[in-house]
C-alpha positions in Angstrom: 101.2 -21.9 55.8 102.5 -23.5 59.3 100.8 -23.7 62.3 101.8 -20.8 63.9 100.2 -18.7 60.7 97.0 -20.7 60.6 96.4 -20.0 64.1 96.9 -16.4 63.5 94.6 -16.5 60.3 91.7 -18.1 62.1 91.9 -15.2 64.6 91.9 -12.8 62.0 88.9 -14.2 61.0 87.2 -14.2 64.0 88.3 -10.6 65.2 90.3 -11.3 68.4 93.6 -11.3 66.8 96.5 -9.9 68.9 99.2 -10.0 66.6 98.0 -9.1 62.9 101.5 -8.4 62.0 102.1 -12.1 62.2 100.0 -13.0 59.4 98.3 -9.5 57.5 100.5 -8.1 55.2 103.9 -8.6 53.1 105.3 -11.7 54.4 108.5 -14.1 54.1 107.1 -17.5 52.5 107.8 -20.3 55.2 109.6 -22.2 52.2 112.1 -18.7 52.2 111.0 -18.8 48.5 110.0 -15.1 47.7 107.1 -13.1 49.8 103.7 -13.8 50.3 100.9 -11.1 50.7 97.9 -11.7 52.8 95.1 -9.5 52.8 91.8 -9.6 55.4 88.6 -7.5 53.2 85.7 -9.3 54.1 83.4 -7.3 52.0 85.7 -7.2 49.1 85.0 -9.6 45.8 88.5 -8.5 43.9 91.7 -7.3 45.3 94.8 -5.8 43.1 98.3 -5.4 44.1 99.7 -2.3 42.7 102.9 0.1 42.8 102.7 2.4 45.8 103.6 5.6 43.8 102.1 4.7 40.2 99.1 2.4 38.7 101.1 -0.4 38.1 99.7 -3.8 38.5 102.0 -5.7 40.6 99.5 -8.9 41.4 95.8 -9.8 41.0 95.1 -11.5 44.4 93.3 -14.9 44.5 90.5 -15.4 47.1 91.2 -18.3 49.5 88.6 -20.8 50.8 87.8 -18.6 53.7 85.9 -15.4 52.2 87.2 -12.1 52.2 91.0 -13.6 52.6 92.7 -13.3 49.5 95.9 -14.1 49.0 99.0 -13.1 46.4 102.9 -14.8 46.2 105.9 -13.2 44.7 108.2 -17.1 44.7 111.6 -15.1 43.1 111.0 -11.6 45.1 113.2 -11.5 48.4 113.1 -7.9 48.9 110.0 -6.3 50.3 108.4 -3.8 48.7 105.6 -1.2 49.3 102.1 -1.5 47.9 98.5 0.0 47.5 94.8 -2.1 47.2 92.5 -2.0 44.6 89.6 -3.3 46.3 86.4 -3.8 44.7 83.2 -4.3 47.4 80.1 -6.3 47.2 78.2 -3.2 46.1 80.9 -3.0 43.0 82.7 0.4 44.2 86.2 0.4 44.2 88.3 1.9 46.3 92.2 2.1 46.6 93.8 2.6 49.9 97.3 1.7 51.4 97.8 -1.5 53.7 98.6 -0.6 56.8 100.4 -3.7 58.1 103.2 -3.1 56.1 104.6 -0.4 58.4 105.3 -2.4 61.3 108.4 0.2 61.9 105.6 3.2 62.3 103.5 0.9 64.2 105.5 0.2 67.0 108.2 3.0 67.4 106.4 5.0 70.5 107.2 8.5 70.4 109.5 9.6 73.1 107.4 10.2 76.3 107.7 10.2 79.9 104.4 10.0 82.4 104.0 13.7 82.3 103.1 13.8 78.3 101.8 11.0 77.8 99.5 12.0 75.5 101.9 12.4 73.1 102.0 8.9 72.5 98.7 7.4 73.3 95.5 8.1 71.9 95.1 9.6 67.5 99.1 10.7 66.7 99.1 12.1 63.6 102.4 10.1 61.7 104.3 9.4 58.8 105.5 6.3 57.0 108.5 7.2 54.6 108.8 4.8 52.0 111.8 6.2 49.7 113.4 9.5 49.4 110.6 11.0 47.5 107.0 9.5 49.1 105.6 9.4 52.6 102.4 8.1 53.7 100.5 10.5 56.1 98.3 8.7 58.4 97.4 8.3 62.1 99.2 6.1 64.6 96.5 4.8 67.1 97.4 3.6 70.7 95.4 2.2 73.6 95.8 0.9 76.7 93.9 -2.4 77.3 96.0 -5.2 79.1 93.5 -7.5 79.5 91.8 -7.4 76.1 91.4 -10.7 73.8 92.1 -8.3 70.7 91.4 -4.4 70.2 90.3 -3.3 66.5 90.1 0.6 64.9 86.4 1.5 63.8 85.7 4.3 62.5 84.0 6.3 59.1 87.6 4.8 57.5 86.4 1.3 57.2 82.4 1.3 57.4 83.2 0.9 61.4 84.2 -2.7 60.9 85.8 -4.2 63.4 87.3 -7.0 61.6 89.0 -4.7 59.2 91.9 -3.1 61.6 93.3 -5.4 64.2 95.2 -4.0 66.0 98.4 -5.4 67.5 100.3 -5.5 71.0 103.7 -6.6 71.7 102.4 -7.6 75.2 103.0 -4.0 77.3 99.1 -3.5 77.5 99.3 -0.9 74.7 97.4 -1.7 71.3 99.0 0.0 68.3 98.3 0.2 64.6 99.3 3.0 62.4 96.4 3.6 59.5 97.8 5.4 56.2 95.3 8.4 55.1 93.3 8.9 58.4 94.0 12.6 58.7 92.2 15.1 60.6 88.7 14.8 61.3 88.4 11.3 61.1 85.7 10.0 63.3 86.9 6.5 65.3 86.2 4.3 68.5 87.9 1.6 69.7 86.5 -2.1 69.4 87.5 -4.5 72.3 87.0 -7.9 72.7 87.4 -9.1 76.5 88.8 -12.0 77.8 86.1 -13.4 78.5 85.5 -13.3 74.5 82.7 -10.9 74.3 82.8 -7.5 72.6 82.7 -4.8 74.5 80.2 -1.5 73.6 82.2 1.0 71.2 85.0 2.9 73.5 85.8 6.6 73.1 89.8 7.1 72.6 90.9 7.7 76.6 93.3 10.2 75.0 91.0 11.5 72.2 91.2 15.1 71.6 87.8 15.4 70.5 84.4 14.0 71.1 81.5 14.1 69.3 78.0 14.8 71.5 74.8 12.1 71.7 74.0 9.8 70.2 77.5 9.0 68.8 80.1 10.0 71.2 82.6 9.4 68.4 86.3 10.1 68.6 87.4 12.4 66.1 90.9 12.9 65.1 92.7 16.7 65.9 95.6 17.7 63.6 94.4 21.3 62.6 96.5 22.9 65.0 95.9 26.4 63.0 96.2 28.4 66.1 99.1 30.9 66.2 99.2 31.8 69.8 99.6 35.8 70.3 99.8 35.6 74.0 103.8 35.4 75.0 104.2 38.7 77.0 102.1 37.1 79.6 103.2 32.9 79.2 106.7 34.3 79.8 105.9 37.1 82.0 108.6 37.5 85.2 108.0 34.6 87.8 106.2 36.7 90.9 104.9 35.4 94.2 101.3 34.7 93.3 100.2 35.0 97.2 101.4 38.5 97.2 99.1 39.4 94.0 95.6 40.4 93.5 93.4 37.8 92.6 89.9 38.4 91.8 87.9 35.2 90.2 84.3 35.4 87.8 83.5 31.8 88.2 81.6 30.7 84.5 79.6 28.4 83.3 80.4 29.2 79.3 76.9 27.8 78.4 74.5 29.4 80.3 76.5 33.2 81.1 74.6 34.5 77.8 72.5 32.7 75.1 71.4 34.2 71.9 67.8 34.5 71.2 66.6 31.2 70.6 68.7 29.8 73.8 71.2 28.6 72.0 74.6 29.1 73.9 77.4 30.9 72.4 80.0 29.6 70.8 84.0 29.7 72.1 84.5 32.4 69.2 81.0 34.6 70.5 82.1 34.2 74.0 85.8 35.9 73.4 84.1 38.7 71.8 81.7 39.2 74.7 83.6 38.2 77.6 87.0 39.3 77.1 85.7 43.5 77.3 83.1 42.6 80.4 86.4 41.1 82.4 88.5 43.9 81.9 85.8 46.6 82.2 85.0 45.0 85.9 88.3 44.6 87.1 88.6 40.7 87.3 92.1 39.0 87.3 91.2 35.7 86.6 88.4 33.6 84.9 87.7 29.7 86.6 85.6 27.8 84.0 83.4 24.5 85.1 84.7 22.2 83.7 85.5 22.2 79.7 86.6 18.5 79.4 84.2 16.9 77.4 81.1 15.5 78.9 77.6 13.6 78.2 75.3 14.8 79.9 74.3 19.0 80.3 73.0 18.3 83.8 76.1 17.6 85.1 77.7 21.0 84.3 80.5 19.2 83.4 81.7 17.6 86.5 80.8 14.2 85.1 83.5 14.0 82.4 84.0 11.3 79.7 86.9 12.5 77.5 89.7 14.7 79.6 91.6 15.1 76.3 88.7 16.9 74.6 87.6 20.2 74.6 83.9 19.9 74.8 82.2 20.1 71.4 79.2 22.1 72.6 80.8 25.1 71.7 83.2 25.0 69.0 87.1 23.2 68.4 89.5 22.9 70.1 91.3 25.8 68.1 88.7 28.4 68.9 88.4 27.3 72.9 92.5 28.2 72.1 91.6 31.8 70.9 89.7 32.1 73.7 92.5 31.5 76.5 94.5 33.8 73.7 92.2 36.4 73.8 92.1 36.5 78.0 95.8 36.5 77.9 96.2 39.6 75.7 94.3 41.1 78.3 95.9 40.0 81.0 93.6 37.5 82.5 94.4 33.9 83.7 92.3 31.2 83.0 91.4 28.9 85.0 89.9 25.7 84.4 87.9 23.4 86.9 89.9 19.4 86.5 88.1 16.5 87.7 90.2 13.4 88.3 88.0 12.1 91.8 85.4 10.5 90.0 84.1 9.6 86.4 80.4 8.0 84.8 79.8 4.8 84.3 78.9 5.7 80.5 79.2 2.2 78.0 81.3 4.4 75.9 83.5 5.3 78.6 86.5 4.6 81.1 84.3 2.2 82.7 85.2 -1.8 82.4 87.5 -0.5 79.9 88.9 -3.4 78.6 86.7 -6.1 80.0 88.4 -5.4 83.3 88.5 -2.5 85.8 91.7 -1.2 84.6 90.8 2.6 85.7 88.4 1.8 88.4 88.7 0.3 91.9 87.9 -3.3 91.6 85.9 -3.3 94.9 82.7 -0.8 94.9 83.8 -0.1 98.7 86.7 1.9 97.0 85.5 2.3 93.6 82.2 3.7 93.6 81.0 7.1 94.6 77.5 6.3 96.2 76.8 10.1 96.5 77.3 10.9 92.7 76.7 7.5 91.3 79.9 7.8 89.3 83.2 5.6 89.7 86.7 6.2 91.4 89.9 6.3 89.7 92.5 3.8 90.8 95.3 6.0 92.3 97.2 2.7 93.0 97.6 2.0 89.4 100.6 3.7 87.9 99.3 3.9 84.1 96.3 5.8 86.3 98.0 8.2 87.7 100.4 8.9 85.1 96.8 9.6 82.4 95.6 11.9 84.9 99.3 13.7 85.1 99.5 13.7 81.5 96.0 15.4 81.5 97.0 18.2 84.0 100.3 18.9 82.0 98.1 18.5 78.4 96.0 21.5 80.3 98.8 23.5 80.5 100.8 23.0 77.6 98.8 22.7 75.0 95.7 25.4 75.8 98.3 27.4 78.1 95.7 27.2 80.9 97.1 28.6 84.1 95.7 27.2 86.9 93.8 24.2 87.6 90.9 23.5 90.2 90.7 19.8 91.7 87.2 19.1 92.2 85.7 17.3 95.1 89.4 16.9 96.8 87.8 15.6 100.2 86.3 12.5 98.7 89.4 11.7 97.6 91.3 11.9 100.3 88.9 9.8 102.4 88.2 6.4 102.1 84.6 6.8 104.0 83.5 9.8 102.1 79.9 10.1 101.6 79.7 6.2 102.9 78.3 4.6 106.1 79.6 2.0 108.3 80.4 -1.6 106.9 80.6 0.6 103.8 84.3 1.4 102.7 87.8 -0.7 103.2 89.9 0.8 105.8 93.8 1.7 104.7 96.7 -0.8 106.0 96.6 1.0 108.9 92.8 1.0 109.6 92.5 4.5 109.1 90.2 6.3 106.7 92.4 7.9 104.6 93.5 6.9 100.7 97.2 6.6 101.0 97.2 6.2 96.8 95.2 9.3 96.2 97.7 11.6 98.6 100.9 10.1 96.9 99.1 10.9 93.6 97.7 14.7 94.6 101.4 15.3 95.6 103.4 13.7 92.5 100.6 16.2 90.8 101.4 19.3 92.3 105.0 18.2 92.4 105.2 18.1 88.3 102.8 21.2 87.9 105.0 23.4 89.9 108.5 21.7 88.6 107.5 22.1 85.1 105.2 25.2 85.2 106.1 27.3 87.7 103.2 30.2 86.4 100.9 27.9 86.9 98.9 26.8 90.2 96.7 24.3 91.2 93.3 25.1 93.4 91.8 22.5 96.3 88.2 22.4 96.9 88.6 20.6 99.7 85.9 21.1 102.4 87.6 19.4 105.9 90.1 20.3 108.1 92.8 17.8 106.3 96.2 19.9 107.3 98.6 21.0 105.1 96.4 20.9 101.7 98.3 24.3 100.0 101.6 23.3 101.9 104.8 22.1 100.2 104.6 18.3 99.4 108.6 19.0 101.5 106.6 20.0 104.3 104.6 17.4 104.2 101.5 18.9 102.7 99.7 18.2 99.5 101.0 21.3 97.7 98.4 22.4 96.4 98.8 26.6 95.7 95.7 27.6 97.0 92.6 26.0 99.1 88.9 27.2 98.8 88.1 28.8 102.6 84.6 26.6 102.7 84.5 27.3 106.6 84.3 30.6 105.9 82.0 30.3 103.2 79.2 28.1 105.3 79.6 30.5 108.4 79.2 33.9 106.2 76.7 32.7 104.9 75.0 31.6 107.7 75.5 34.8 109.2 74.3 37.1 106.1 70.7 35.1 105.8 69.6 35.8 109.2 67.6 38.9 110.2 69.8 41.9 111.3 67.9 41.6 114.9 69.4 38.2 115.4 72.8 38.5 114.2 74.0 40.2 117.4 73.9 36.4 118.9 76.3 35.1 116.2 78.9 37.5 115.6 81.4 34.6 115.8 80.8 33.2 112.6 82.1 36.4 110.9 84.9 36.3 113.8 85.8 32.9 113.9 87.6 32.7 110.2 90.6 34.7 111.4 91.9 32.2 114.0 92.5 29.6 110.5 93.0 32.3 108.1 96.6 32.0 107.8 96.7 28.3 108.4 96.3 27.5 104.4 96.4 29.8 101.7 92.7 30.6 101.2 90.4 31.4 98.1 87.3 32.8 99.3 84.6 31.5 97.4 80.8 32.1 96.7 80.4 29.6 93.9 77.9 27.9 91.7 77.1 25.4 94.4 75.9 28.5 96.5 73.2 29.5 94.3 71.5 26.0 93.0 69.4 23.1 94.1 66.9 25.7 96.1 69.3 27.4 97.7 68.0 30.3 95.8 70.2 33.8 94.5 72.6 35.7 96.5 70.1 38.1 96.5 67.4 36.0 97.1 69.1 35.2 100.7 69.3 38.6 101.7 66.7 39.4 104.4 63.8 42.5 104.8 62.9 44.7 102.2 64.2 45.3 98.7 66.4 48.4 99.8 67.6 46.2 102.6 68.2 43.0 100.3 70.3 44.9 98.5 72.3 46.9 101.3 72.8 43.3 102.3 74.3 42.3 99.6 76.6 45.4 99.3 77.5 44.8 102.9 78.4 40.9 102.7 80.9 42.2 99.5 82.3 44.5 101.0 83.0 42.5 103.4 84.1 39.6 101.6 86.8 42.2 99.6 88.4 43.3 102.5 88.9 39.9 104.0 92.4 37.9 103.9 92.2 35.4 101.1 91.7 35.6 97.2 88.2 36.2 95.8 86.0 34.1 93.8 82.2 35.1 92.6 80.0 33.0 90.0 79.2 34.9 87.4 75.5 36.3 87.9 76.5 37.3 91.6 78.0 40.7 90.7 75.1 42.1 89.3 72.8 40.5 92.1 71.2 37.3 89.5 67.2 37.7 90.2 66.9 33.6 89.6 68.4 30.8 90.9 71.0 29.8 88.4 70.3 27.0 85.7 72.5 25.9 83.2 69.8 25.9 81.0 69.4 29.5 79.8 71.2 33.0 80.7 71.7 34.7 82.9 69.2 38.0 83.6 71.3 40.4 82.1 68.2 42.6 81.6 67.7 43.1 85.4 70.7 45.5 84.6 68.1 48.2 83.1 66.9 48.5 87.3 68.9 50.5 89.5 69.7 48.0 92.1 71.3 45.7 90.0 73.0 48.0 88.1 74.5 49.6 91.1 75.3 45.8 92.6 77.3 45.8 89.2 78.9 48.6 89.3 80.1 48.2 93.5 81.1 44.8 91.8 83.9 46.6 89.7 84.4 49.1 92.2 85.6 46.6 94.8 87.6 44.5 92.1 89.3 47.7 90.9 90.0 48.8 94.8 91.0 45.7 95.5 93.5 45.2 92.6 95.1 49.0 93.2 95.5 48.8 96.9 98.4 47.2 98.2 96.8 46.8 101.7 94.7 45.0 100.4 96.4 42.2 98.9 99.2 41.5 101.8 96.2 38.4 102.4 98.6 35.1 103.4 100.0 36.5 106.3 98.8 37.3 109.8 101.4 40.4 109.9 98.6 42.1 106.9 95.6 41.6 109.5 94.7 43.5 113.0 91.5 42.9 114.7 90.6 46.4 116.4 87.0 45.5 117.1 85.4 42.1 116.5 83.6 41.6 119.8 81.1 44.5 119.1 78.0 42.1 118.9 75.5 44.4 120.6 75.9 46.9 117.1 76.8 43.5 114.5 80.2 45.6 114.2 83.5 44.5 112.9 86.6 46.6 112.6 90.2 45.7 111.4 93.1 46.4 109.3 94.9 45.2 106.5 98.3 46.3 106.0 100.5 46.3 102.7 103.9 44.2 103.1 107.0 46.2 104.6 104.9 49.2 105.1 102.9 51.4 107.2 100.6 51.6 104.6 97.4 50.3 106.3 93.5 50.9 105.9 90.6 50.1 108.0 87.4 47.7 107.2 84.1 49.0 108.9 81.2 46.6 108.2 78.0 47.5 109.7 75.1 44.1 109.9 72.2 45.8 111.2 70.2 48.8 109.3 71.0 51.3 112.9 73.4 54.3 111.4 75.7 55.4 114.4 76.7 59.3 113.9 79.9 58.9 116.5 81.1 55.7 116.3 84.7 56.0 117.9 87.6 53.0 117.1 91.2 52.4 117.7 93.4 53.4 114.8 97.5 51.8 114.5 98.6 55.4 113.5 98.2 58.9 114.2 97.2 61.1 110.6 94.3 61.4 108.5 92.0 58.8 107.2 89.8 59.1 104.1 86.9 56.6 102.9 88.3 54.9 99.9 84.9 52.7 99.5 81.7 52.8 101.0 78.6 50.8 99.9 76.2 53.4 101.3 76.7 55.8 98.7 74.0 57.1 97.1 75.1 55.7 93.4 75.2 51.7 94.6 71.5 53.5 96.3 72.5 53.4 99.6 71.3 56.2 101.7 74.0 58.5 101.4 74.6 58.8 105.5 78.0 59.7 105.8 78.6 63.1 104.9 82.0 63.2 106.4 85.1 61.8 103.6 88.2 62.4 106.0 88.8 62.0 109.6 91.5 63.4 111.6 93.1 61.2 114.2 92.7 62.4 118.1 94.8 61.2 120.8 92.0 59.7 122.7 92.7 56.0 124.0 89.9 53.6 122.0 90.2 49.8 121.7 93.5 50.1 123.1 94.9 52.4 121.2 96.4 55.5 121.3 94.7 57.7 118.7 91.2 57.0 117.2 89.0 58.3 115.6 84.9 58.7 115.7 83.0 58.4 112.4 80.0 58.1 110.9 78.5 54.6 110.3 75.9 54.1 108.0 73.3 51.2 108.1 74.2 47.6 106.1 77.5 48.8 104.8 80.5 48.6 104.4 83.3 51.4 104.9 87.2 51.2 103.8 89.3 54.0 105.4 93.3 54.6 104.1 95.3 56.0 106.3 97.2 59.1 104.9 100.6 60.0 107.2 100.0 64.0 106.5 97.5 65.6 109.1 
């Protein structure tokens, strides 16, 4: 053998070969006399040559002088043929498998890809060798990404996870390839890198992999089933509609803690459609957000700290039956929602991190590539294979589990350089301002290809700063995201709702002050997970006074959070009033449902959505023509009053909310039309056990100037509540 081969050889046999084609395998003999087989089985004592599609022997292979390298010549045979092994191991089984490095064709030929599906390409492909007109091999094409790896090998279940056994090979574009005959579906595989540097690197999980198994292995697994016949078309290819001008009501869920059976086990994707699916539509929600799904180590993080954003996590079933699931929701026309975390990711040995010996998807510099608040590691948004692996992700999302909108997590720290750090502590940008150029270019090429190629779909910033233009078009020079999470409003409600009704009349701004931005981005409203951990306690459990006045609380704060401008999100627990602070470790108290109160906070919870969702004045929420303050300066009585109006008509209702437990019997406002007006909602009724004050269901306007207005009218006002008037245009 020459030189060139010898070197190969010894790399072989030290596992940091780069170019295994070069030596493994069918070869031409450097004489050009006939072919020349190589074969690398270091645990193998005998190795035949036979046919590929019968038993035939074609050549008993001789050991060389380095073990496990045997060798076999054909001197007259020019034309290459196709082969199995008969290998017989140390432990004398035998087992017959196909050579893999003698489809270099299949090896190297990427499918056709572009950055926004990458994963077609990269990761566990499932593939095919064709070796005449009547036999193909079946196998899996493997492909990752590790420029500045000394040699990358397959391990997995296939080959005892051996590192020296599959080599792979790369044609110097960063991407390792090797296509593996008979590794189908449900193989269980890592990568095994060797670093420049010469060391081997901890097992890696497949970037791309489409599942991952849970502690202690963490294993890859190969996903070919694809059994799922998707039943949901009417709504993938329902009529394009402005999705600002639509009802959208959120349950917020954590899939492994909304209900456990009885020995705390969580339920399963395939349990959870049958439960979940009838509870959404019977309470009138539009949409379910999900924490995120992608797969991840450790429970405690809820998901936020993902390793694996190819994978469905495994907690709860395959990827197939998380597909039913999103099926299921569709049939019942309800969008899923799923959160997607690309601003940071654990430090996990099998993981992202140091990938390849090198920081390949992490900031080199901790200044830039290390969260200090989370403990977790930045993505490199200045690296195009970066950016184009989270792209691929979102579109994968979308595609393939026909998810409809995504929810970018913890948006602020990544658009700011000195998030969560101190002086001295992060890198200034070229200009020697705080903000990360890299991560807005890659937010807006994001946005840009989810609303080019989906345009059903929309993406969700929690973003908690004043950043302008975050759900603006990337041509306006915004981010384009489709929605933003209101957190202003959020912190200041909040506020406002936990202090005692005899101190509120000294902060009426921070229910007031959310309408001077309201219109400035397109707002969710949310009260989310984050609301109710880490001792912040319950919704309920922040309610002040009494039980009856908890709870009128409670009803009063909804109410007034449905008849706000913005989109509405709730985690799950919060509609029925959750007793406990939420954990992700057991259920939810379902059976506080068998108390009144809690039943009745569940059933003003379906009230409000089903209002909400039917009443056109309602939804008219991203423009400051559906809002008109009547009242907002009434801080003596912890009184707000305004309209909503529907879009291009006089439709119109009015929004009472009473803070303090004082009723008022003749409680006159300003009114934007002359008619009659009759309560479409109010929380005081005597079935969400409220006290039942107003008697009176339909007011007649007077022509009595109030709030300067022509007509008004004087109603009742009962304590903690909230009151919804519609306007009718026939006295």
């Amino acid at each position: 053998m020459d030189l060139i081969k010898n070197a190969l050889i010894n790399d072989v046999l030290n596992t940091r070969c780069s170019d295994p084609f070069g030596c493994l395998g069918l070869q031409s003999s450097p004489s050009k006399k006939g072919l020349s087989l190589l074969v690398w089985q270091p645990e193998a004592i005998s190795v035949r040559v036979l046919a590929i599609d019968s038993d035939q022997e074609l050549a008993t292979m001789t050991e060389t002088e380095d073990k496990g390298l045997f060798h076999a010549a054909w001197p007259k045979e020019k034309t290459r043929f196709h082969y199995r092994l008969e290998i017989t191991y140390k432990d004398k089984s035998t087992y017959t498998l196909v050579d893999p490095y003698q489809f270099p064709n299949t090896t190297f030929v990427d499918p056709d890809h572009h950055q926004a599906n990458l994963y077609k390409s990269q990761g566990a492909i499932r593939a095919n060798a064709k070796v005449n007109d009547q036999l193909t091999i079946q196998g899996t094409r493997f492909a990752v990404y590790a420029p500045a790896a000394r040699s990358v090998s397959v391990v997995g279940d296939f080959n005892a996870w051996d590192g020296r056994i599959h080599p792979m090979s790369s044609n110097g574009d960063g991407i390792w390839r090797l296509f593996i005959p008979d590794v189908n579906h449900g193989a269980r595989y890592k990568f095994e890198i060797r670093s420049n540097a010469g060391d081997i690197l901890p097992h890696r999980s497949d970037p791309y992999a489409q599942r991952i198994e849970q502690y202690p292995s963490f294993a890859s697994v190969t996903c070919f089933d694809n059994k799922h016949q998707w039943q949901d078309d009417a709504w993938v290819k329902r009529p394009i509609e402005d999705i600002y001008e639509q009802p959208m009501s959120i349950y917020e869920l954590h899939i492994g803690s909304w209900r456990r059976k009885a020995d705390n086990q969580p339920l399963t994707y395939l349990e959870i459609k049958d439960q979940l699916v009838p509870y959404m539509v019977e309470m009138g929600y539009t949409h379910v957000e999900l924490l995120p799904i992608t797969e991840y180590p450790f429970d405690g993080s809820w998901g936020y700290q993902p390793v694996g954003l190819y994978a469905v996590t495994s907690r709860f079933g395959t990827p197939e039956e998380f597909k039913a699931l999103v099926d299921a929701l569709h049939q019942a026309n309800i969008g899923v929602i799923m959160d997607w975390v690309p601003a940071h990711f654990p430090a996990d040995s099998h993981g992202l991190a140091n990938f390849d010996g090198s920081k390949q998807y992490e900031y080199p510099d901790p200044k830039k590539g290390w969260h200090p608040e989370w403990n977790s590691l930045i993505y490199d948004f200045g690296k195009e294979h970066v950016v184009n692996y989270l792209i691929s992700n979102a579109v994968y999302w979308l595609e393939e589990f026909h998810i409809d909108g995504l929810r970018v997590d913890a948006v602020a720290s990544m658009l700011y350089l000195d998030y969560s750090r101190e002086d001295g502590e992060w890198i200034p940008n070229k200009d020697g301002g705080n903000h990360n150029y890299e991560a807005i270019d890659f937010l807006r090429r994001l946005n840009e290809t989810v609303y080019l190629n989906h345009p059903r779909c929309f993406t969700v910033a929690e973003e908690s700063t004043a950043f302008p233009g975050v759900s603006k078009p990337t041509y306006m020079n915004g981010l384009g995201f489709g929605f933003k999470w209101n957190m202003g409003w959020m912190n200041d409600s909040l506020a406002y709702i936990k202090r005692d009704p005899i101190y509120r009349q000294h902060h009426q701004g921070e229910l007031s002050f959310s309408m001077v931005y309201a219109f400035d981005e397109q707002f969710v409203l949310p009260i989310s997970h984050d609301e109710v951990v880490h001792g912040k306690g319950s919704m309920i459990t922040k309610m002040p006074g009494d039980a009856w006045q908890k709870f009128a609380n409670l009803r009063a704060f909804s109410a007034y959070m449905y008849f706000h401008p913005g989109k509405k999100l709730n985690f799950m627990g919060n509609e029925f009033a959750q007793g406990q602070e939420w954990s992700h470790e057991r259920s939810l108290d379902w059976h506080l449902l068998e108390t009144d109160y809690h039943k009745a906070q569940q059933t003003l919870s379906k009230d409000l959505n089903h209002l909400y969702t039917n009443e056109p004045s309602l939804q008219f929420d991203h423009s400051y023509q559906g809002f008109e303050w009547i009242s907002y300066d009434d801080s003596a009585n912890s009184i707000l009053v305004f309209a909503r109006k529907a879009k291009d008509s006089d439709e119109h209702v009015i929004a009472v909310i009473n803070f303090t437990p004082t009723p008022h019997g003749n409680y006159r406002i300003g009114v934007p039309k002359a008619g009659r007006y009759e309560i479409v909602m109010d929380t005081d009724e005597v079935s969400y056990t409220g006290s039942g004050y107003a008697k009176v269901k339909t007011y007649q306007t007077q022509a009595i100037v109030s709030h300067g207005r022509e007509q008004s009218i004087e109603l009742q006002v009962p304590p903690l509540a909230g009151v919804l008037l519609k306007w009718l245009a026939k006295p």
